[in-house]
N, C-alpha and C positions, 0 to 999 in steps of 0.2 A: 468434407462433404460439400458439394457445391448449395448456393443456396437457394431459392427460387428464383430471385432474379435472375442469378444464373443462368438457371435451367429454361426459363422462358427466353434466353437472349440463345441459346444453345440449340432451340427446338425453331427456334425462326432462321435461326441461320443456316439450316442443315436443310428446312422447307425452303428457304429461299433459293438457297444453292441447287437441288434437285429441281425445283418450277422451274429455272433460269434453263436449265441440262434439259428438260423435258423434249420440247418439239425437238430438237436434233436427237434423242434417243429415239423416240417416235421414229423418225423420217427412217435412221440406219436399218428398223427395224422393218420398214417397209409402209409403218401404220403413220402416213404423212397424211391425220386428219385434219389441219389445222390448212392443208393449202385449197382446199375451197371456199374459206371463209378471208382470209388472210394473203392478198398479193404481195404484202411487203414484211417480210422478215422482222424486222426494226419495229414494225406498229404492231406486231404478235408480241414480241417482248416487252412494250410498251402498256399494253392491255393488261397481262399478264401480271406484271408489276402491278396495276393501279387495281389491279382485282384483290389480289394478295393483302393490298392494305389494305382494302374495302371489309376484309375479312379480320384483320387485325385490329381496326378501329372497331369494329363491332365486337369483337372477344374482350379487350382489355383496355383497361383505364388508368389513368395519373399514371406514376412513377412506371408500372408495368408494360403502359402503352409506350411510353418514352425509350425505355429498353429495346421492345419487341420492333418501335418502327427504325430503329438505328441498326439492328443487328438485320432487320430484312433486308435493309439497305445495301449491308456487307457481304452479306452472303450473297444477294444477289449480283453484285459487281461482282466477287470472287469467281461464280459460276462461268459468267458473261467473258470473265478473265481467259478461263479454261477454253471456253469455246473458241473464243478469238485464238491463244494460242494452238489447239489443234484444228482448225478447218481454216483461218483466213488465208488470204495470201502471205509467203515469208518475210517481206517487210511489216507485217502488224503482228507478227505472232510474238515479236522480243513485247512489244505493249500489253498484248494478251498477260502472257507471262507478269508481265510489272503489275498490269491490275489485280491479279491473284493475290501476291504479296504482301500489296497495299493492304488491299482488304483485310487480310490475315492477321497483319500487323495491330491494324487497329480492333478491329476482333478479339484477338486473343490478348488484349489489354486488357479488356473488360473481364473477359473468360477468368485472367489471371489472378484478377483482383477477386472478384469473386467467390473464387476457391480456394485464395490465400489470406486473403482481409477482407471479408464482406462490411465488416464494420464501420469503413470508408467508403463503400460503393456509393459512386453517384453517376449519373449523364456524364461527367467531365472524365471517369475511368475510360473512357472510348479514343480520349485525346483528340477527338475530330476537328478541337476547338481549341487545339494546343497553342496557336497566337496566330496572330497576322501572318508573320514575316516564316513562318512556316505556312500558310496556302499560298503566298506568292512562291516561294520557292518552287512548289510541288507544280504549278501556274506554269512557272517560267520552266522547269522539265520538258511539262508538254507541247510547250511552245517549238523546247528547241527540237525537240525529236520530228513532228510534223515538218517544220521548216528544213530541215537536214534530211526525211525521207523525201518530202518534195524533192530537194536538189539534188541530194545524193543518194539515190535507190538505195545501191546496195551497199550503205554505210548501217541499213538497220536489219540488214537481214543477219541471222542469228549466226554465232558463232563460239571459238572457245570464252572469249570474254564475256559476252553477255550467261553464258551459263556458268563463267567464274563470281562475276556476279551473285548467278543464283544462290552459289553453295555459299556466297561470301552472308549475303543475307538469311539463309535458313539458319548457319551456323551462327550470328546474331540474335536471331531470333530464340533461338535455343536458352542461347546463352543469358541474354535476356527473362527469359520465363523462370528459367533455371533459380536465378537469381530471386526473383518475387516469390517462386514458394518455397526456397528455403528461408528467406526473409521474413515469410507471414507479415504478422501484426508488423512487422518493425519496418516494411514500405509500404511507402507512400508516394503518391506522382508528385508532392509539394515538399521542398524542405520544409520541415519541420522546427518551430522557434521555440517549442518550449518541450521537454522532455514528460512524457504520458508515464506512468508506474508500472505498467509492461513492457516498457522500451528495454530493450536488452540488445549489447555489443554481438552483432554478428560475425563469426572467425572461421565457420567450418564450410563446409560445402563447396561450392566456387566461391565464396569470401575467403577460402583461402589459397586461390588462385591471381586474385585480383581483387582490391578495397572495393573496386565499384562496376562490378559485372554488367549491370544494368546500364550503364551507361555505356562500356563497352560494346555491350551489343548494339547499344542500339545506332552507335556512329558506324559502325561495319556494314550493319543493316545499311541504312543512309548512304552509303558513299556505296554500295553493293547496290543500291535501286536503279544507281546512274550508270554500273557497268552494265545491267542488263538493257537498258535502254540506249545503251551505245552513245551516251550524249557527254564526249569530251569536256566540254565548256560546263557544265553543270557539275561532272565529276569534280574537276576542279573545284567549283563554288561552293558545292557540299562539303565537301573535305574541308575547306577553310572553315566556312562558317561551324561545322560542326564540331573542328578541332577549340573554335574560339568559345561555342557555345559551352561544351565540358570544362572545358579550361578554367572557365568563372564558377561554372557549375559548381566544380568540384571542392574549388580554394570556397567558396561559399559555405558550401554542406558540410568540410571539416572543420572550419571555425564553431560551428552546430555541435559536431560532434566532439572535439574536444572539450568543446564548455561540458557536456553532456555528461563522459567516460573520462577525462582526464587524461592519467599515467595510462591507460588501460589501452587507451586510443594511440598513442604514444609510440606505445611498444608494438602493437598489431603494424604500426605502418612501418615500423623500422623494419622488420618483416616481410610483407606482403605490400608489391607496390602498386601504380592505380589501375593500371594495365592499358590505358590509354597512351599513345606514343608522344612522346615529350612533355608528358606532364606528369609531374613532380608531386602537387597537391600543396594545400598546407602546412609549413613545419613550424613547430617552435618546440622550444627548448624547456623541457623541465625537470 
């Protein structure tokens, strides 16, 4: 059952998403009451936002308000996302698209956690804040996609790849979620150094497809954000870094979990391997 934070991050996100959708449902409908007041598009959405918090900040406090103004935040890019991909011109709809995901992504971390280990939920479930060298990364994406639709129009208008992308990302994402609630209690966004007395060996579900779902998704995800945004040079760089990032990740968190399970961990990998491409994990002999 989700838990209240939850639910408040779930109820802001789905308001935020709808406000954002709002005036362009209006207008289709014909009811475009918002252009008497409003010459510029961009400062209707702008207001709109800063109202929504005005309302949020007045409802709820500490921890709940920390939730409610991160999840409006998502939703409302997600929305904003949607838009752009259906109405802009075809060089901004692959961006359109990219911001949905984003948003989702980091959304349904929280969401995840939530509903599978609230007992761990904090601000940091959101990952907004996941290090430096991932908002440069995400920085230098949108760098290079402007600069390359600058030069090259019609290198960003959409196509099969950017929608190989997409599915390459949902299917991540999946995989991903997948992964954290059949995991429950037993993930966590941090390895874990010392073992809690409900930690129990995970084996069935997609843990028995692959030792580290979770991570799996989330590098496909990752390198799937660069297909949709058609940004070669980035594709690249994700790929590496994300390949280098699991790589340690992984040799990390089984040294973890060997101390942890022993024989038990032993045998599960001889088995099932990490499902990440060329990496091997952890081994030793016992």
């Amino acid at each position: 059952m989700l838990c209240r934070d939850g639910m408040i991050s779930l109820i802001c996100f789905i308001v935020a998403s709808l406000v954002s959708l709002l005036p362009e449902i209006l207008s289709k409908l014909g009811l475009d009451i918002y252009a008497s007041y409003f010459t510029s598009v961009w400062l209707l959405y702008a207001v709109q936002y800063i109202v929504i918090n005005i309302l949020i900040f007045l409802i709820f406090r500490d921890f709940a308000y920390q939730v409610a103004v991160r999840a409006l935040f998502l939703g409302y890019i997600f929305g904003i996302g949607i838009l752009v991909s259906i109405t802009a011109p075809l060089s901004w709809q692959t961006f359109g698209i990219y911001m949905a995901v984003l948003a989702t992504f980091h959304y349904s971390e929280f969401l995840a956690i939530a509903w599978a280990n609230p007992a761990t939920l904090s601000i940091d479930s959101f990952i907004l804040n996941h290090s430096i060298i991932y908002g440069v990364a995400a920085s230098i994406s949108w760098l290079e996609f402007l600069v390359e639709r600058y030069y090259f129009h019609n290198m960003k208008l959409p196509s099969a790849i950017s929608y190989f992308g997409l599915i390459l990302c949902i299917t991540g994402e999946i995989l991903r979620k997948l992964a954290m609630c059949t995991a429950k209690h037993n993930f966590n966004h941090y390895v874990q150094s010392e073992k809690s007395d409900n930690h129990e060996l995970v084996t069935h579900g997609v843990y028995s497809l692959c030792r580290h779902p979770s991570y799996v998704g989330w590098f496909y995800w990752s390198v799937g954000t660069q297909l949709i945004l058609q940004n070669p040079l980035c594709f690249i760089a994700y790929a590496w870094m994300s390949w280098n990032f699991f790589h340690d990740r992984v040799v990390m968190e089984e040294i973890t979990l060997f101390h942890f399970f022993g024989e038990d961990y032993a045998e599960y990998q001889k088995k099932v391997g990490t499902g990440l491409p060329f990496i091997s994990g952890y081994k030793v002999d016992l």
